[in-house]
C-alpha positions, -999 to +999 in steps of 0.1 A: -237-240-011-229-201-002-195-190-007-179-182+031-163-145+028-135-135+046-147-106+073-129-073+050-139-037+053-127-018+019-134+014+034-107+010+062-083-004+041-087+027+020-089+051+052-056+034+062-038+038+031-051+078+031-036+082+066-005+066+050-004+094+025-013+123+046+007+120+072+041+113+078+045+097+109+017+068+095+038+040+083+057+042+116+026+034+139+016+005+109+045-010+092+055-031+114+019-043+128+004-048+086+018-065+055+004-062+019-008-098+019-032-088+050-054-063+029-082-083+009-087-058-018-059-072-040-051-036-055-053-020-017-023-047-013+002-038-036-005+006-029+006-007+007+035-030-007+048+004-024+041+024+008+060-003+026+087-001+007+094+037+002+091+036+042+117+008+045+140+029+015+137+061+040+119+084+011+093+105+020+061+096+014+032+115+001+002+111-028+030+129-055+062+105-045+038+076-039+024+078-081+058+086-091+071+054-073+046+030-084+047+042-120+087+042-123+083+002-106+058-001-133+082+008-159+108-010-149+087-043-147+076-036-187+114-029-198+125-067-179+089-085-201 
């Protein structure tokens, strides 16, 4: 039996997370309409769930703040293993 696909498009989900980075006034128009679990690409997910939650924190958001972000949480995650 075939395996039944969700319908997913990996290049929006990537063109959405690029407007996110680009410009500013992004998140506003989609955090409140998209949540991380609604992306399909698992990694697309939790870029969004850091997006989301600089947004929610009031920092700015950009490609610079965005790496800095997610590799601090990273850090932090290793230090409570």
């Amino acid at each position: 039996m075939a395996e039944i696909l969700n319908p997913h498009d990996a290049d929006l989900e990537s063109v959405i997370l690029g407007a996110c980075l680009a410009e500013s006034t992004a998140m506003v128009l989609v955090s409140g309409k998209l949540c991380p679990e609604m992306f399909y690409e698992a990694k697309y997910g939790e870029i969004f769930a850091a997006l989301l939650a600089m947004h929610r924190a009031g920092k700015a958001i950009d490609i610079i703040t965005a790496v800095s972000y997610t590799h601090l949480r990273a850090h932090e995650t290793l230090m409570n293993l």
